[in-house]
HTML snippet that shows the backbone in 3Dmol.js (N, CA, C, O; Angstrom):
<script src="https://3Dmol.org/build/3Dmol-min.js"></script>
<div id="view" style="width:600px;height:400px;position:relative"></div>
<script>
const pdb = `
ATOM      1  N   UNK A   1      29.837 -34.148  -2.406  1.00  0.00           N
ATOM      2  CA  UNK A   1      30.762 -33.327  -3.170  1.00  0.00           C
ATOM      3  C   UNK A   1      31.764 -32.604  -2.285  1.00  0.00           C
ATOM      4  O   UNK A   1      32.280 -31.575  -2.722  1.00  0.00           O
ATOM      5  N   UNK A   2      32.136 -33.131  -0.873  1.00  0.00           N
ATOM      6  CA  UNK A   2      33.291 -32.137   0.077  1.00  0.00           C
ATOM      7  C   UNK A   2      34.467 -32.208  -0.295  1.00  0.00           C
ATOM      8  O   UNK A   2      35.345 -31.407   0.024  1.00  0.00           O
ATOM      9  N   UNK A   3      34.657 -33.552  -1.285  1.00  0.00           N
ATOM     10  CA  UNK A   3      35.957 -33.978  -1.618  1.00  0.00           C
ATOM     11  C   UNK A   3      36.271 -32.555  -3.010  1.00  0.00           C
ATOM     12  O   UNK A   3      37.282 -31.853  -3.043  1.00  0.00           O
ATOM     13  N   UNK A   4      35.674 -32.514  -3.514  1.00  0.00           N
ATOM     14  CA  UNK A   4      35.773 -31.720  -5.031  1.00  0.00           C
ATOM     15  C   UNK A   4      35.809 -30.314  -4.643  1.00  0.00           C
ATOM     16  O   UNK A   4      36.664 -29.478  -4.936  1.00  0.00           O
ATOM     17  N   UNK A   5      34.569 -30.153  -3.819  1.00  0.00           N
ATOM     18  CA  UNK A   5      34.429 -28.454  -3.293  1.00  0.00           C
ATOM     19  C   UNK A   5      35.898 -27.852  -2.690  1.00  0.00           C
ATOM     20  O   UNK A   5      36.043 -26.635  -2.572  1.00  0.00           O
ATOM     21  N   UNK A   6      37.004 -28.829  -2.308  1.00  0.00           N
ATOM     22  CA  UNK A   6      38.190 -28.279  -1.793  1.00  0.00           C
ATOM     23  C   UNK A   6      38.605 -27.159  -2.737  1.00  0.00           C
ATOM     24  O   UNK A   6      38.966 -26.020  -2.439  1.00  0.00           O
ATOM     25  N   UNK A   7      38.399 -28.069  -4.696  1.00  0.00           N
ATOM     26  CA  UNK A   7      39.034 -27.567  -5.419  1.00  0.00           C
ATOM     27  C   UNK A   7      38.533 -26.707  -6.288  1.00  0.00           C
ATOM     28  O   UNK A   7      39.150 -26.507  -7.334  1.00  0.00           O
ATOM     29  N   UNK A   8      37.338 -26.045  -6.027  1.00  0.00           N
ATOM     30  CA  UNK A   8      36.658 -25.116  -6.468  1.00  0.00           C
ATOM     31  C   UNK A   8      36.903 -23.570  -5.510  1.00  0.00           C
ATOM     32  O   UNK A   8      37.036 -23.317  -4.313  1.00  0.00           O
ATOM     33  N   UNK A   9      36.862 -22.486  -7.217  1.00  0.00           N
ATOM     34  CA  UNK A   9      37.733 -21.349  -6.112  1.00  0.00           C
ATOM     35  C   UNK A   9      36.147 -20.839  -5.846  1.00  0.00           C
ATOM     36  O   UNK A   9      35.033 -20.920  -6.362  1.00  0.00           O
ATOM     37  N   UNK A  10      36.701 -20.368  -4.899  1.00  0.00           N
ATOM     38  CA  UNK A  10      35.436 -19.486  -3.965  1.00  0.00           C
ATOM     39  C   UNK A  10      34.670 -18.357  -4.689  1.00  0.00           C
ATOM     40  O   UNK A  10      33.447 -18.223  -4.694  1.00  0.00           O
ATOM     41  N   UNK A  11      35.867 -17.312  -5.497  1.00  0.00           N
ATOM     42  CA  UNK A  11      34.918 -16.380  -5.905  1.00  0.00           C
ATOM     43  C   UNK A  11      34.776 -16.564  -7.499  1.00  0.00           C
ATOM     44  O   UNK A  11      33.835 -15.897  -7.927  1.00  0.00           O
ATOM     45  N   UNK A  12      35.441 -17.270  -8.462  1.00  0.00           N
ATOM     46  CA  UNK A  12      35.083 -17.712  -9.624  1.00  0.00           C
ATOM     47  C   UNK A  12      34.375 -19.223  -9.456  1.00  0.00           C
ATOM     48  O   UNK A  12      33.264 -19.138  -9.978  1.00  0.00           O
ATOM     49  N   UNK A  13      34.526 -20.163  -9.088  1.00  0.00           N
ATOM     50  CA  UNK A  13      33.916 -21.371  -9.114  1.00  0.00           C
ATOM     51  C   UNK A  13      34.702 -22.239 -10.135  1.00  0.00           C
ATOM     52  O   UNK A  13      34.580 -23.462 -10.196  1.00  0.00           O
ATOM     53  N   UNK A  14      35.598 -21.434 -11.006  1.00  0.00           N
ATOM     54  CA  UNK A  14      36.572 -22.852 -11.753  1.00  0.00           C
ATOM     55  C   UNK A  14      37.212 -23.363 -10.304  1.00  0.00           C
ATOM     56  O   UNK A  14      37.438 -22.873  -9.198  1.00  0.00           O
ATOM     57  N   UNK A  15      37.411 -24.994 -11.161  1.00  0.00           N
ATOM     58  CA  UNK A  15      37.640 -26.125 -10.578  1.00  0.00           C
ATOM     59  C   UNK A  15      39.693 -25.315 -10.352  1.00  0.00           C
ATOM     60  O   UNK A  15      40.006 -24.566 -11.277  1.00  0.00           O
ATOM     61  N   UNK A  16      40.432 -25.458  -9.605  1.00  0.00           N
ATOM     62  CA  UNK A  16      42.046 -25.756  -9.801  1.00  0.00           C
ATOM     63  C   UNK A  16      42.497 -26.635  -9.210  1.00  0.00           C
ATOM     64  O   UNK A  16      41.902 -27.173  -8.276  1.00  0.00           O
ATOM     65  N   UNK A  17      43.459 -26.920  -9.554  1.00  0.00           N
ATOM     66  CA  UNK A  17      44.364 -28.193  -9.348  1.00  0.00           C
ATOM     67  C   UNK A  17      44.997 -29.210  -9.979  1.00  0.00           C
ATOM     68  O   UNK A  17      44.822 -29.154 -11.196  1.00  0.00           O
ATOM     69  N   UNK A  18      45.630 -30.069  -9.639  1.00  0.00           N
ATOM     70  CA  UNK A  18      46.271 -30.720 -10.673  1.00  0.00           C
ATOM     71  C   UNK A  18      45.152 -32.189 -11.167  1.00  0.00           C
ATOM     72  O   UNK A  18      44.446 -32.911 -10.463  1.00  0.00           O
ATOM     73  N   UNK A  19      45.369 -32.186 -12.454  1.00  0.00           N
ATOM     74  CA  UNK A  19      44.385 -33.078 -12.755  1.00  0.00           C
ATOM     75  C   UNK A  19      44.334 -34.796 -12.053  1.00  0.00           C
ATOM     76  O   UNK A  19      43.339 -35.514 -12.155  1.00  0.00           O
ATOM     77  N   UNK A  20      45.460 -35.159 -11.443  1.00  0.00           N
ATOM     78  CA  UNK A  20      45.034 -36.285 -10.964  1.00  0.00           C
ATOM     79  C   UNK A  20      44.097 -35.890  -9.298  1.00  0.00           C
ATOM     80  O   UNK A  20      43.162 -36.606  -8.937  1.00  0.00           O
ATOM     81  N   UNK A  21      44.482 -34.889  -8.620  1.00  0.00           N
ATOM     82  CA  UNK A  21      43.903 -34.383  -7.764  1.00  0.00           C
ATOM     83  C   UNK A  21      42.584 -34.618  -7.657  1.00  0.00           C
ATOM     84  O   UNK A  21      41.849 -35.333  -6.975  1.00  0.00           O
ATOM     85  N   UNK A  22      42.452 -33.583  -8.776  1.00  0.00           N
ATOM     86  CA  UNK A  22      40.765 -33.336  -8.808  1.00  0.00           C
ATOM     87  C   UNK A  22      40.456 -34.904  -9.676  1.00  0.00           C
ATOM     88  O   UNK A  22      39.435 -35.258  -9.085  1.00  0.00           O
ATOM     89  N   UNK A  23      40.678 -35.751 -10.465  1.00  0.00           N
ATOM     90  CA  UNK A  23      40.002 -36.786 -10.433  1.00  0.00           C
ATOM     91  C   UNK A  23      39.771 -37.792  -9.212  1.00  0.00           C
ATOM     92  O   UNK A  23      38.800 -38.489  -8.916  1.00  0.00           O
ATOM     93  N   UNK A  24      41.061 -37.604  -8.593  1.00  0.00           N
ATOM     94  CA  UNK A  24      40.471 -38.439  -7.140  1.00  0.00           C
ATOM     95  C   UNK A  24      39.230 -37.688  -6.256  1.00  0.00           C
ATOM     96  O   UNK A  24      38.377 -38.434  -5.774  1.00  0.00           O
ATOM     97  N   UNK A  25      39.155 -36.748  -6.114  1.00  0.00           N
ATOM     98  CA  UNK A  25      38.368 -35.832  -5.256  1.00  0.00           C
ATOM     99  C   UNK A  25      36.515 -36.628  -5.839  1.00  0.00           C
ATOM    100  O   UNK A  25      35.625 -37.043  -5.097  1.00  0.00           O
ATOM    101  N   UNK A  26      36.533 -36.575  -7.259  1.00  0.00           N
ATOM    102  CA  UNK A  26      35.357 -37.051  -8.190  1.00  0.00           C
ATOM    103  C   UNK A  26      35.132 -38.185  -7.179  1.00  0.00           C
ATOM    104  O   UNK A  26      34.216 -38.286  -6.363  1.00  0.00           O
ATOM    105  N   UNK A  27      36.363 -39.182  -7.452  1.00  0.00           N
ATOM    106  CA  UNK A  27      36.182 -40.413  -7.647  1.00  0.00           C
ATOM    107  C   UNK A  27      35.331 -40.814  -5.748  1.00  0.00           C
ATOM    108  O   UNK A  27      34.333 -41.491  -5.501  1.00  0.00           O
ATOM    109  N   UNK A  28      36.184 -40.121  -4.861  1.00  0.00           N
ATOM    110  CA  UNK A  28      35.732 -40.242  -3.746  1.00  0.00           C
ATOM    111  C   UNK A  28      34.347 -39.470  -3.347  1.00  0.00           C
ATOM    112  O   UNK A  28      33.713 -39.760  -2.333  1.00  0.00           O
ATOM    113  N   UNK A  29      34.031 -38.645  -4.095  1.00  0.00           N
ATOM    114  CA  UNK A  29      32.663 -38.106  -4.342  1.00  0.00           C
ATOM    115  C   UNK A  29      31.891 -39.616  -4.656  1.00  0.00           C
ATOM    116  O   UNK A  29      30.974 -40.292  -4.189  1.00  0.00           O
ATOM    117  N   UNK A  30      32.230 -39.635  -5.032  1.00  0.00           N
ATOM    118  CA  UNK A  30      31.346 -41.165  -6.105  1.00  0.00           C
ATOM    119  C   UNK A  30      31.079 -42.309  -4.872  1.00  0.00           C
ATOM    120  O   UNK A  30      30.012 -42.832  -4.553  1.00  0.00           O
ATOM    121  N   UNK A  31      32.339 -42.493  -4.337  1.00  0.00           N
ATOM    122  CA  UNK A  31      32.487 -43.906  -3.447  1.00  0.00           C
ATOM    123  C   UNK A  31      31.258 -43.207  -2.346  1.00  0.00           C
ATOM    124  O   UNK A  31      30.303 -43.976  -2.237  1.00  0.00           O
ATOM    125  N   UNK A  32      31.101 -41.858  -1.488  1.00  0.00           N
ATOM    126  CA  UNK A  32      30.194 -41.913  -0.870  1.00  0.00           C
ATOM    127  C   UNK A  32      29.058 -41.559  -1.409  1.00  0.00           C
ATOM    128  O   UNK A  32      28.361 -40.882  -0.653  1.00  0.00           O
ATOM    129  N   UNK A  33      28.751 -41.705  -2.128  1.00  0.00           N
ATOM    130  CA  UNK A  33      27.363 -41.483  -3.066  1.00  0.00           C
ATOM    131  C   UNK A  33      27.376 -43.055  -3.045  1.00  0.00           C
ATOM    132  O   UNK A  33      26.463 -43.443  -2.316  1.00  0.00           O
ATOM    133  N   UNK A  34      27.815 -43.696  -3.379  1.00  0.00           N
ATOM    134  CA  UNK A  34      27.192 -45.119  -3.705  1.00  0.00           C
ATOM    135  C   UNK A  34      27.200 -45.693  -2.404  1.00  0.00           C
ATOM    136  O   UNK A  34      26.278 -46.500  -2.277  1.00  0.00           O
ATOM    137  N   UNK A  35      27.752 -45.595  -1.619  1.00  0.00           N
ATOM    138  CA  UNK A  35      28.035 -46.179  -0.180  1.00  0.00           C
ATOM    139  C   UNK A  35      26.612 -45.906   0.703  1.00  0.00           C
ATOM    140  O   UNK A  35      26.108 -46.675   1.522  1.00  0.00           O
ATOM    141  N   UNK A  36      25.988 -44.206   0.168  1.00  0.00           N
ATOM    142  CA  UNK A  36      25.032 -44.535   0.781  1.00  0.00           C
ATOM    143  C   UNK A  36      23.569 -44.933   0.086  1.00  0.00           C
ATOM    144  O   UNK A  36      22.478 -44.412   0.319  1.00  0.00           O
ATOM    145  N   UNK A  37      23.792 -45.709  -0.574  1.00  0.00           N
ATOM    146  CA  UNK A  37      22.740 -46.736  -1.441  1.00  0.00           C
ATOM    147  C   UNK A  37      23.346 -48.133  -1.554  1.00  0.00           C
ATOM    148  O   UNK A  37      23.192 -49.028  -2.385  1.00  0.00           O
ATOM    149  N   UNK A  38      23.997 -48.042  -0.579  1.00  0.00           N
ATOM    150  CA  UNK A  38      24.575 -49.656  -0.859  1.00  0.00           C
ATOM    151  C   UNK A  38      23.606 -50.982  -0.769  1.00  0.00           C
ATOM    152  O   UNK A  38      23.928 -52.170  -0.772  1.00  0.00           O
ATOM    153  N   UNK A  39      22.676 -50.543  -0.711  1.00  0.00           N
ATOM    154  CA  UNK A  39      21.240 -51.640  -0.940  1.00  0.00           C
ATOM    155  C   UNK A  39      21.213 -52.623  -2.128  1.00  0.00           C
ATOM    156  O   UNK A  39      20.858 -53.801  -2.076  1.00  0.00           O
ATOM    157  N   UNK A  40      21.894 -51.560  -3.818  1.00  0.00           N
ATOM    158  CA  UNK A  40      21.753 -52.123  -4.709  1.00  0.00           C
ATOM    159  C   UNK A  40      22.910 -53.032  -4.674  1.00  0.00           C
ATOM    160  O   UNK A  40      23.768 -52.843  -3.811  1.00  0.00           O
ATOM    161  N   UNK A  41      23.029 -53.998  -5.514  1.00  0.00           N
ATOM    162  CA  UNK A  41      24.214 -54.754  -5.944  1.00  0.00           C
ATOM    163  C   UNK A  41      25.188 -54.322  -7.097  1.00  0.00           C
ATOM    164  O   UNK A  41      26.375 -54.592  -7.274  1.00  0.00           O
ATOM    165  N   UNK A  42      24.378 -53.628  -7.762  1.00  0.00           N
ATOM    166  CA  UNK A  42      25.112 -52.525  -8.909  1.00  0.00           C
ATOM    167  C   UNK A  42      26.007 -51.887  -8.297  1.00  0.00           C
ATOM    168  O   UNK A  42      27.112 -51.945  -8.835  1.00  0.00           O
ATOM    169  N   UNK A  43      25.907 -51.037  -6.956  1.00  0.00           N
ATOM    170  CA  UNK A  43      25.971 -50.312  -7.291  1.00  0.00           C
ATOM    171  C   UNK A  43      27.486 -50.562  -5.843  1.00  0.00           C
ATOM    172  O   UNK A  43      28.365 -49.731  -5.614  1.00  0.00           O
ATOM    173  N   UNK A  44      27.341 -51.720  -5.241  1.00  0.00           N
ATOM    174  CA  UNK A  44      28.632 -51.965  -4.578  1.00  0.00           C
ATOM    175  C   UNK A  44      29.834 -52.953  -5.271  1.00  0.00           C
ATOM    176  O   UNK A  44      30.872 -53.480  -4.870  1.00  0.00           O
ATOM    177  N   UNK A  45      29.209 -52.901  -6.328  1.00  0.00           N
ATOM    178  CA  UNK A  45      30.080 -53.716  -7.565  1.00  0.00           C
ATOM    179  C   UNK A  45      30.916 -52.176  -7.793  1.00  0.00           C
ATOM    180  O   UNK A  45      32.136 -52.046  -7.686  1.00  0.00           O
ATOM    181  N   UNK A  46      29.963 -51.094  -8.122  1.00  0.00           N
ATOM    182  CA  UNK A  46      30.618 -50.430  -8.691  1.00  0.00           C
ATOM    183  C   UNK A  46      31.918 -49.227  -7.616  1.00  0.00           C
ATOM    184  O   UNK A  46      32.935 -48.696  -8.063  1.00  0.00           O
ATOM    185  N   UNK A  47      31.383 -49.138  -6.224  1.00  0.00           N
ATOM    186  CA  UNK A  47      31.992 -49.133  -5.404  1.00  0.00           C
ATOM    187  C   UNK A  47      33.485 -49.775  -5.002  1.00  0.00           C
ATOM    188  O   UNK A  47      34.364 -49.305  -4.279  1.00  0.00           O
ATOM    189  N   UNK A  48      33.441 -50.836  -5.635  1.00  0.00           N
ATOM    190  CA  UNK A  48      34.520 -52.010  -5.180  1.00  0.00           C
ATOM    191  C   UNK A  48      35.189 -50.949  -6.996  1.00  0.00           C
ATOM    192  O   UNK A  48      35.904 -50.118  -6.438  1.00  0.00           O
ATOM    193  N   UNK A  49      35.241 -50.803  -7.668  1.00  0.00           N
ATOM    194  CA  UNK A  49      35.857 -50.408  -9.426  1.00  0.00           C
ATOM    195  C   UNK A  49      36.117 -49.180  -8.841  1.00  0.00           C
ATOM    196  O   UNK A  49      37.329 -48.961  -8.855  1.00  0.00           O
ATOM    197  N   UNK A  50      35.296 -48.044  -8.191  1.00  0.00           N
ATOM    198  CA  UNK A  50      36.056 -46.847  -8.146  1.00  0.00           C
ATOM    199  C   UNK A  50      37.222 -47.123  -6.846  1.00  0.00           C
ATOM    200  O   UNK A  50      38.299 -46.555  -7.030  1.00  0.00           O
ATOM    201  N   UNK A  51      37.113 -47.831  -5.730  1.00  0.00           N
ATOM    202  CA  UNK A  51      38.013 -48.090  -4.924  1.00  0.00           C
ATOM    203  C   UNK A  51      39.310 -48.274  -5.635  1.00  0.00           C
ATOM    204  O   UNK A  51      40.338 -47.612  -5.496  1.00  0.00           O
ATOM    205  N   UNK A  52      39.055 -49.413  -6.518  1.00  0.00           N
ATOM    206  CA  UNK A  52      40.494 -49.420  -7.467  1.00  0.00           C
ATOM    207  C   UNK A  52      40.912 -48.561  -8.613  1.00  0.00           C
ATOM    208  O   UNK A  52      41.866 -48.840  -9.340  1.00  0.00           O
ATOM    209  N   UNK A  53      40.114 -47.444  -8.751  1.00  0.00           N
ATOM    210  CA  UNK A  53      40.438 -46.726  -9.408  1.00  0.00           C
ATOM    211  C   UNK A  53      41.506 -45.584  -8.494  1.00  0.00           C
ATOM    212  O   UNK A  53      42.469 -44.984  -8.971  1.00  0.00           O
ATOM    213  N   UNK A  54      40.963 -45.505  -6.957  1.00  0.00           N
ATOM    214  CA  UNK A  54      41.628 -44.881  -6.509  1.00  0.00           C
ATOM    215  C   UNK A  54      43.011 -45.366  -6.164  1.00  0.00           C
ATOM    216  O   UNK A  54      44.063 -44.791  -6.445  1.00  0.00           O
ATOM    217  N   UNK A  55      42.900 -46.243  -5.664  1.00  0.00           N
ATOM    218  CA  UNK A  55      44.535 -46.990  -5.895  1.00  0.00           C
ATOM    219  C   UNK A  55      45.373 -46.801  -7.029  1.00  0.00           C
ATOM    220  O   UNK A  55      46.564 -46.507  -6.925  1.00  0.00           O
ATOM    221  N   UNK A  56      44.681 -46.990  -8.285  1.00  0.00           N
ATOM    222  CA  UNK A  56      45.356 -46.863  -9.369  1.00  0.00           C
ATOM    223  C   UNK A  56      45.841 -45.596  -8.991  1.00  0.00           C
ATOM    224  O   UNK A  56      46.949 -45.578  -8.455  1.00  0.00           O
ATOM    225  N   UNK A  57      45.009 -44.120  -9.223  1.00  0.00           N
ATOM    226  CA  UNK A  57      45.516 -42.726  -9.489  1.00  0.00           C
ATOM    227  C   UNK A  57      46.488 -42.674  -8.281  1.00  0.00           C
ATOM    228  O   UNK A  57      47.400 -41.894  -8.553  1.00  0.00           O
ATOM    229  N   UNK A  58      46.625 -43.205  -7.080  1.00  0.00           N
ATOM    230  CA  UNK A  58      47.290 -42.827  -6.132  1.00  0.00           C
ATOM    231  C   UNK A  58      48.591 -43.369  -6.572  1.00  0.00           C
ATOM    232  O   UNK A  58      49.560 -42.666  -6.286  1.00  0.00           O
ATOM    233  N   UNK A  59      48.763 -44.192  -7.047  1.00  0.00           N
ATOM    234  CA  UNK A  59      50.194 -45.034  -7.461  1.00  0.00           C
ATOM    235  C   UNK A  59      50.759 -43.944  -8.580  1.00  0.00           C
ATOM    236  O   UNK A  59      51.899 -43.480  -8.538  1.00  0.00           O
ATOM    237  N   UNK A  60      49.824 -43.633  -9.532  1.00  0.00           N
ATOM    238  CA  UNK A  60      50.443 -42.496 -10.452  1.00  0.00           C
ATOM    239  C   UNK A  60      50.895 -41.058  -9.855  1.00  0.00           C
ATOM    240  O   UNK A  60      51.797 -40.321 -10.251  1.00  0.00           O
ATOM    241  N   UNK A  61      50.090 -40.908  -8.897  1.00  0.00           N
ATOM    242  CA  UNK A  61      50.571 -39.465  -8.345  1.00  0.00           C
ATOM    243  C   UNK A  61      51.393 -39.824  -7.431  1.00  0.00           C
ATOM    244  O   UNK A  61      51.804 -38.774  -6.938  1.00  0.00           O
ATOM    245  N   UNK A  62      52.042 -41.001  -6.737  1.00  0.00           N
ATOM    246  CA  UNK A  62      53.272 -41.263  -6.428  1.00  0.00           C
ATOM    247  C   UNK A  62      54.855 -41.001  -7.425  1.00  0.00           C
ATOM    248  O   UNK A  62      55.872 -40.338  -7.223  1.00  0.00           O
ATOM    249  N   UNK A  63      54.299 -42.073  -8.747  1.00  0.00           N
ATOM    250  CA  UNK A  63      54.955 -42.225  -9.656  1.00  0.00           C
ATOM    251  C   UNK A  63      55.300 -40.163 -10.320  1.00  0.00           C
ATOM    252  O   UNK A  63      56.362 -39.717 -10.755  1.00  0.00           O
ATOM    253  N   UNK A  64      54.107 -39.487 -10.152  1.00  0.00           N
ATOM    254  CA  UNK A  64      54.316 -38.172 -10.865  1.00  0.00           C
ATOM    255  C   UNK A  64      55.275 -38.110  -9.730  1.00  0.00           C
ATOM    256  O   UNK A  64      56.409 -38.388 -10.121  1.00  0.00           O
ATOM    257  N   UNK A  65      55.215 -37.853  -8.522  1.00  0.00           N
ATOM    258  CA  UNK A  65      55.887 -36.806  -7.409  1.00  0.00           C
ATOM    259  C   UNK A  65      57.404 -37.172  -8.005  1.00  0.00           C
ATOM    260  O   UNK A  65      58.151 -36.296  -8.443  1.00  0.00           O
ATOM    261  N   UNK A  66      57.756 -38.589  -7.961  1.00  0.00           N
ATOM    262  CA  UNK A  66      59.351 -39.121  -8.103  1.00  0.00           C
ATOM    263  C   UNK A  66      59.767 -38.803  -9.463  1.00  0.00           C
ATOM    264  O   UNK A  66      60.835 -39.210  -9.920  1.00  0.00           O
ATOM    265  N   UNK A  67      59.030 -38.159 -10.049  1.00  0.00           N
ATOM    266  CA  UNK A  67      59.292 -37.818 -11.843  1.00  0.00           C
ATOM    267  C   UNK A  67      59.645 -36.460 -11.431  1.00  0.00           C
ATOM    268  O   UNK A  67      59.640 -35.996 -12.571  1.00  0.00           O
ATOM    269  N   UNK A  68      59.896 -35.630 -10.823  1.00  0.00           N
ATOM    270  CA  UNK A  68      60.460 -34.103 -10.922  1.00  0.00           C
ATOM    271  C   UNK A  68      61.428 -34.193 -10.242  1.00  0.00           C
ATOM    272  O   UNK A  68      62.151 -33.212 -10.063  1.00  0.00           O
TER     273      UNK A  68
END
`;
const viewer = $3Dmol.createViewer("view");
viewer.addModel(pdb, "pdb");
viewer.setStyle({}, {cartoon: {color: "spectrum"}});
viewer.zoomTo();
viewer.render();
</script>
């Protein structure tokens, strides 16, 4: 969770940031959680889906930046 904890405030504990942010932060939470069980086959299938999930959100938060 080091990726997410960036976006948690210190003395309330809500999450801030902009929502594609903090879904990548999840998502890379996730990739090393499964990375270190990569034993299963589930579960580097599912490794390889959040990888492209991160690509995806990164292309959109490109696409947001050139939208303002």
């Amino acid at each position: 969770m080091k990726h997410l904890r960036r976006y948690i405030h210190p003395q309330w504990g809500s999450i801030l940031g902009s929502e594609t942010e903090i879904r990548l932060a999840v998502i890379r939470d996730e990739v090393e959680l499964c990375q270190k069980r990569d034993s299963i086959t589930y579960l580097k299938n599912r490794i390889e889906e959040i990888e492209q999930e991160i690509s995806e959100k990164k292309n959109l938060k490109a696409e947001e930046t050139w939208e303002v």
